[in-house]
C-alpha positions, 0 to 999 in steps of 0.5 A: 238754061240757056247754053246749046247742049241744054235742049238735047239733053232735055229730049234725051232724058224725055226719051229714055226715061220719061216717056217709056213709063209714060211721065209727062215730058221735061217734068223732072226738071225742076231742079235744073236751074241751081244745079251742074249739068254733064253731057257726053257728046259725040259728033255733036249730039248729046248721047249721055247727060246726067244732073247732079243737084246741090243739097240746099242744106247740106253743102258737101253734099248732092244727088245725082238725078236723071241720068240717060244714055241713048240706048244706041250707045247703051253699054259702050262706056258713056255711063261709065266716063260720065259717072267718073268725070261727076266723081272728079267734079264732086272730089274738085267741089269737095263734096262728101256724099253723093246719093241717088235713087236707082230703077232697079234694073240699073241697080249692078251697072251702078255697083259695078262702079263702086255705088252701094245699096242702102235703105229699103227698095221704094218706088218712084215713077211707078217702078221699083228703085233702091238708094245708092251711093259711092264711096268717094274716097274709094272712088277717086282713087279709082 
């Protein structure tokens, strides 16, 4: 990837939910290459950033992976803009379903803005997580 804002990125999603659990640095990023990038940026530096991948086989549908926020700016709104603006961009797209796998202490922040629970809580990257999705129709009328 070549566009400016694509390093920090990597280094903020290494540095707030990589390496705290001990997982290799830039090892989730294997779909980075098919898939739509957002970053919340302030006075230059990446603060917020967020991957949304494309189904392969369904094309109205995605999963939202890898979202991180600088835990100086936790809290503050950029999870909340950054998830709004994927909304609009999933609504623009057309996209019927958007899905993604919670680490159970994000689990209200995400309800909190419209994402419910499904399926049976499992675990990925050593730490419990829950299956979430929006309701888009209900959320871009927001």
């Amino acid at each position: 990837m070549a566009h400016a804002l694509y390093q920090p990125m990597r280094e903020l999603r290494n540095s707030v939910l990589l390496r705290p659990l001990g997982v290799p640095d830039n090892s989730w990023e294997m779909y980075d290459h098919r898939s739509w990038h957002f970053v919340a940026v302030d006075n230059g530096e990446v603060i917020g950033c967020a991957v949304l991948v494309p189904s392969e086989e369904d094309p109205t549908t995605a999963r939202l992976i890898q979202m991180a926020v600088n835990t100086d700016v936790q809290g503050k709104g950029v999870g909340k803009t950054l998830l709004e603006q994927i909304i609009q961009f999933a609504d623009s797209r057309k996209l019927q379903s958007i899905t993604c796998h919670s680490r159970h202490y994000a689990v209200g922040f995400y309800e909190k803005l419209g994402f419910e629970v499904y399926g049976e809580e499992f675990e990925e990257v050593g730490m419990p997580h829950r299956h979430m999705k929006p309701n888009l129709k209900k959320a871009v009328q927001k």
